[in-house]
Every structure is written in C-alpha cells, then in structure tokens.
MOPAC internal coordinates of N, CA, C and O (Angstrom, degrees):
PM7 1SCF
backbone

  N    0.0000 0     0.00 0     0.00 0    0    0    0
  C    1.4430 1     0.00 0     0.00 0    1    0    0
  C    1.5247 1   108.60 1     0.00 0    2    1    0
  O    1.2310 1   119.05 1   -52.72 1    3    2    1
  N    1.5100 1   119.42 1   127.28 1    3    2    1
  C    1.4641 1   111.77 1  -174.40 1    5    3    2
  C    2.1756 1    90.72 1   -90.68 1    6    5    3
  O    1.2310 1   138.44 1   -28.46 1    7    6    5
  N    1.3654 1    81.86 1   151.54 1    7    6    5
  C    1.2963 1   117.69 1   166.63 1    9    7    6
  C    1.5959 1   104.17 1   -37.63 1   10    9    7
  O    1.2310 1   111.61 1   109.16 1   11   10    9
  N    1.7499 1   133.41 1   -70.84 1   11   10    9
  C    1.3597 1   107.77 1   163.46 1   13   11   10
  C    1.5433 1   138.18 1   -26.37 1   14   13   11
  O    1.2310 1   130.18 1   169.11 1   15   14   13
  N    1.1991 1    97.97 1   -10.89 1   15   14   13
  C    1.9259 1   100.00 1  -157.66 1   17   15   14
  C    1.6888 1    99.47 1   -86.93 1   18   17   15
  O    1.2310 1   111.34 1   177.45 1   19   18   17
  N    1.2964 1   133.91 1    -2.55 1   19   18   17
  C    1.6284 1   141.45 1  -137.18 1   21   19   18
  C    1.7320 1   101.37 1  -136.49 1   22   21   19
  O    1.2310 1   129.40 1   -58.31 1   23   22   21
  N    1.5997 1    99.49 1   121.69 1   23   22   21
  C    1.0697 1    94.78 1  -176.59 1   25   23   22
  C    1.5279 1   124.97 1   -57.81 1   26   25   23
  O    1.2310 1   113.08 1    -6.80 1   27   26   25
  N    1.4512 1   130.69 1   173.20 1   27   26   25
  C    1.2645 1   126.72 1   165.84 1   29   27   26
  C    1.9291 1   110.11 1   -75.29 1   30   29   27
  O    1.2310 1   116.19 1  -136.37 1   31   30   29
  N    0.8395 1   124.85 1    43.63 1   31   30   29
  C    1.1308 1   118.87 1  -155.08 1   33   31   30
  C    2.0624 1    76.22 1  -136.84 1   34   33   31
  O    1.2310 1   122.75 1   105.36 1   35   34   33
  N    1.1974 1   112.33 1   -74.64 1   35   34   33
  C    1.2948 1   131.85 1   174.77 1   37   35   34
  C    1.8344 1   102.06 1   -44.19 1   38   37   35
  O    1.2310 1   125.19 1   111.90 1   39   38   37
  N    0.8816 1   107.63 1   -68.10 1   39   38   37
  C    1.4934 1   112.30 1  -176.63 1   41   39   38
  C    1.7631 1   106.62 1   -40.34 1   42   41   39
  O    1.2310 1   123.64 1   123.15 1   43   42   41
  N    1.3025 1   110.63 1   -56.85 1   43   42   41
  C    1.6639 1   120.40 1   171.66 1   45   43   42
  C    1.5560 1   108.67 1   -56.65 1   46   45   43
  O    1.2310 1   114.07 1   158.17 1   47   46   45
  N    1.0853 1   128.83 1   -21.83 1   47   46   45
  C    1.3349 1   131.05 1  -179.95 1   49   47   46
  C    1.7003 1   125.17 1   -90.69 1   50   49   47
  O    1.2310 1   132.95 1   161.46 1   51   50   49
  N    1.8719 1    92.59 1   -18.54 1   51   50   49
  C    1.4472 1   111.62 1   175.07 1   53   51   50
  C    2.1775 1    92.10 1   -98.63 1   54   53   51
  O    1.2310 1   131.67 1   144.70 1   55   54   53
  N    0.8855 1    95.08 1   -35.30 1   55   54   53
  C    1.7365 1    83.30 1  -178.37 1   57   55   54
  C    1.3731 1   109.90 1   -68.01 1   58   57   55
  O    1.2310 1   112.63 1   135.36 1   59   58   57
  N    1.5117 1   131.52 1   -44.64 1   59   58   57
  C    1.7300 1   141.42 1   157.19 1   61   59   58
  C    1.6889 1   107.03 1   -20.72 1   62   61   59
  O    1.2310 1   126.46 1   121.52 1   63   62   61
  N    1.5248 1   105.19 1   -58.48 1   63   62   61
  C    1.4999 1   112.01 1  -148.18 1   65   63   62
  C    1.9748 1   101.07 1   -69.32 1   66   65   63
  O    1.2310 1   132.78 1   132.37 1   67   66   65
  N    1.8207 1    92.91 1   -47.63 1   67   66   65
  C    2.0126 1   100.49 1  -170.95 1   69   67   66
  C    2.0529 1    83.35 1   -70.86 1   70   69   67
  O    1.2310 1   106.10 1   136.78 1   71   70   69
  N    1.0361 1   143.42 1   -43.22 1   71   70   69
  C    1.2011 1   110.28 1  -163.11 1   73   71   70
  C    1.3373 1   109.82 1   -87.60 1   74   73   71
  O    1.2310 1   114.54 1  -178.91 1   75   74   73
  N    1.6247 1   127.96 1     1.09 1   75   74   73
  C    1.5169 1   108.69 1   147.61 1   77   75   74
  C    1.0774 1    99.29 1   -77.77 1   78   77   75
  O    1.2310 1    95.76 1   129.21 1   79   78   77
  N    1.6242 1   160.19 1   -50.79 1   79   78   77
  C    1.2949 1   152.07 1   170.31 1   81   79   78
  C    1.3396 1   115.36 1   -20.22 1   82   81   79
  O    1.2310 1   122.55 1   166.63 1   83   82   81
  N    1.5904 1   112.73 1   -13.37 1   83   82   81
  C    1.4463 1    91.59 1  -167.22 1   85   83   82
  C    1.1169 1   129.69 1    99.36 1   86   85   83
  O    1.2310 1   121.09 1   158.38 1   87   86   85
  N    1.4555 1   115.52 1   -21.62 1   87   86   85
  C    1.7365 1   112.91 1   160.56 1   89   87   86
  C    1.3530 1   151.54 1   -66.88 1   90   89   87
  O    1.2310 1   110.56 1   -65.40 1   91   90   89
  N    0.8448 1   135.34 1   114.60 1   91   90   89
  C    1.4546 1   139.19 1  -168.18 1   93   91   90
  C    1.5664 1   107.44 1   -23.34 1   94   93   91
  O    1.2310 1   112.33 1   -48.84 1   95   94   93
  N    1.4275 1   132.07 1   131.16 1   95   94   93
  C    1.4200 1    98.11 1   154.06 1   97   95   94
  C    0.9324 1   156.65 1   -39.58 1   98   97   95
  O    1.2310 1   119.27 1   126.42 1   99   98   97
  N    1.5953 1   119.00 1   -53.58 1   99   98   97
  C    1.5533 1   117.55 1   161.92 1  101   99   98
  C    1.4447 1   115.75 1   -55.26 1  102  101   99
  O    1.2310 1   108.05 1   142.99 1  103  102  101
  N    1.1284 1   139.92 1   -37.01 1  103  102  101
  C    1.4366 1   126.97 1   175.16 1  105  103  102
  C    2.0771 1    98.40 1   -69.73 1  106  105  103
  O    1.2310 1   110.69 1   148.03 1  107  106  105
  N    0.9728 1   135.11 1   -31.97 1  107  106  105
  C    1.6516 1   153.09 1  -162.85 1  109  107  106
  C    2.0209 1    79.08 1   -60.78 1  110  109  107
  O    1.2310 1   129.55 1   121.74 1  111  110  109
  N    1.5999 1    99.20 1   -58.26 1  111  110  109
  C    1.4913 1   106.50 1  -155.95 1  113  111  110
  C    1.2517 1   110.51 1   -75.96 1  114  113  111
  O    1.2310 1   131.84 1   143.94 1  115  114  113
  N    1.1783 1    94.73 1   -36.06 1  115  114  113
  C    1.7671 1    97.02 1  -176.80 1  117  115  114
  C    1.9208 1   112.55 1   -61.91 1  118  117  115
  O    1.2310 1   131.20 1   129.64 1  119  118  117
  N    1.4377 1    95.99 1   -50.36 1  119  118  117
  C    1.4945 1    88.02 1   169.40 1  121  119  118
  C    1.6141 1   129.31 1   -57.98 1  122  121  119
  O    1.2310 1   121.39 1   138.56 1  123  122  121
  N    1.1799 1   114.95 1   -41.44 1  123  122  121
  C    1.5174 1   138.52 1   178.29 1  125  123  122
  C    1.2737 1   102.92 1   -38.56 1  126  125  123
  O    1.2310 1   118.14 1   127.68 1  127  126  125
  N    1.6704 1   121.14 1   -52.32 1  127  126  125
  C    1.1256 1   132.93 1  -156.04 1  129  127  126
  C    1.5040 1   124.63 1    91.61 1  130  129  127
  O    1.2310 1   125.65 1  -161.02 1  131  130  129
  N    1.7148 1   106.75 1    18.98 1  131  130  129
  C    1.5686 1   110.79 1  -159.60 1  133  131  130
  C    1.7444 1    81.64 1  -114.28 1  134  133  131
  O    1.2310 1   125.88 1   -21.11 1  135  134  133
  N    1.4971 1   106.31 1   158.89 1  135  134  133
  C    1.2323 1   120.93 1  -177.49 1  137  135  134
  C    1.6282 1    97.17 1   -91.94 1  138  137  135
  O    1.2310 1   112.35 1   -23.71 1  139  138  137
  N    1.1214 1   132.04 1   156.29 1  139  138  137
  C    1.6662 1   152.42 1  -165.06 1  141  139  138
  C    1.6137 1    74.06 1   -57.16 1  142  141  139
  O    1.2310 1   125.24 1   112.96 1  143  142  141
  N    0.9883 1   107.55 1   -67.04 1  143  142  141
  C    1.8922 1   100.87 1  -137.33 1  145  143  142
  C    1.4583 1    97.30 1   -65.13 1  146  145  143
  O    1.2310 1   116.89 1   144.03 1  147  146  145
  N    1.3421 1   123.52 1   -35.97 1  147  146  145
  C    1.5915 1   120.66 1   177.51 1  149  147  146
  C    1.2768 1   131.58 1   -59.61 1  150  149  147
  O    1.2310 1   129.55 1   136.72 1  151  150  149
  N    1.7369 1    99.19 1   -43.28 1  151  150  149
  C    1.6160 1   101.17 1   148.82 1  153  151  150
  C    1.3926 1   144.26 1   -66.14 1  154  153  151
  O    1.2310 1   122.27 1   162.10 1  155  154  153
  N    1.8961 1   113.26 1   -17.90 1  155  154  153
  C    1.5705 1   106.46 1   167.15 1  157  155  154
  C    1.5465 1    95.40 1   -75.44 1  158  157  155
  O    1.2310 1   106.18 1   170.80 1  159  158  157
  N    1.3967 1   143.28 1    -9.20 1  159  158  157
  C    1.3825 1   135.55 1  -164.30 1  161  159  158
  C    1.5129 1    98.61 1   -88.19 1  162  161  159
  O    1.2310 1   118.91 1   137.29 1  163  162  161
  N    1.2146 1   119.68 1   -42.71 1  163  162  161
  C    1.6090 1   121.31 1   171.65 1  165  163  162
  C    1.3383 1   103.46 1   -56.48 1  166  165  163
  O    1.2310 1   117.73 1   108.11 1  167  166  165
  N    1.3067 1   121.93 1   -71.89 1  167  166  165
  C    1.5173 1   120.04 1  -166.88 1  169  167  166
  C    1.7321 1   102.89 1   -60.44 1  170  169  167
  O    1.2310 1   105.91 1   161.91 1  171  170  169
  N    0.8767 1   143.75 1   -18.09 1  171  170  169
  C    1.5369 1   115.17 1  -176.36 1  173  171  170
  C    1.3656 1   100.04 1   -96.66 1  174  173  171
  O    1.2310 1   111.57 1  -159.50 1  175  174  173
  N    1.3589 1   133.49 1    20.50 1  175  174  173
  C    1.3731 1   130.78 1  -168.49 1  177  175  174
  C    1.4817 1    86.21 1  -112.48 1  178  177  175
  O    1.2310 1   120.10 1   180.00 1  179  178  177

C-alpha cells in the first residue's frame, strides 16, 4: 500500500508514535508522509 492511500488521520497517528520514539520531526514527518509545515501545525495544536 503506498503511503498516498492512508488517511491524514493515520499519518498524524504515525507522526505521534516516532516523536514519542524519539524522532526528530523532520525525520517524524518525512516518514508520516506529512510535509514539515503540516506537522509543526499538528504539534502546536
């Protein structure tokens, strides 16, 4: 299943999990499939 196929809902739930893991954001986002700026927009919410 490519990464387009997944809601944004899922994607925020895979960016949650690596940055309790410990991952950097940009590496957090890059996996997620979320662009930098969408993920500092999640996290300051």
């Amino acid at each position: 299943m490519s990464i387009t196929h997944i809601t944004t809902s899922k994607k925020i739930e895979v960016l949650l999990r690596l940055l309790k893991n410990n991952e950097t954001l940009e590496v957090a986002s890059s996996k997620a499939g979320l662009s930098l700026a969408k993920s500092s927009e999640i996290i300051a919410k």
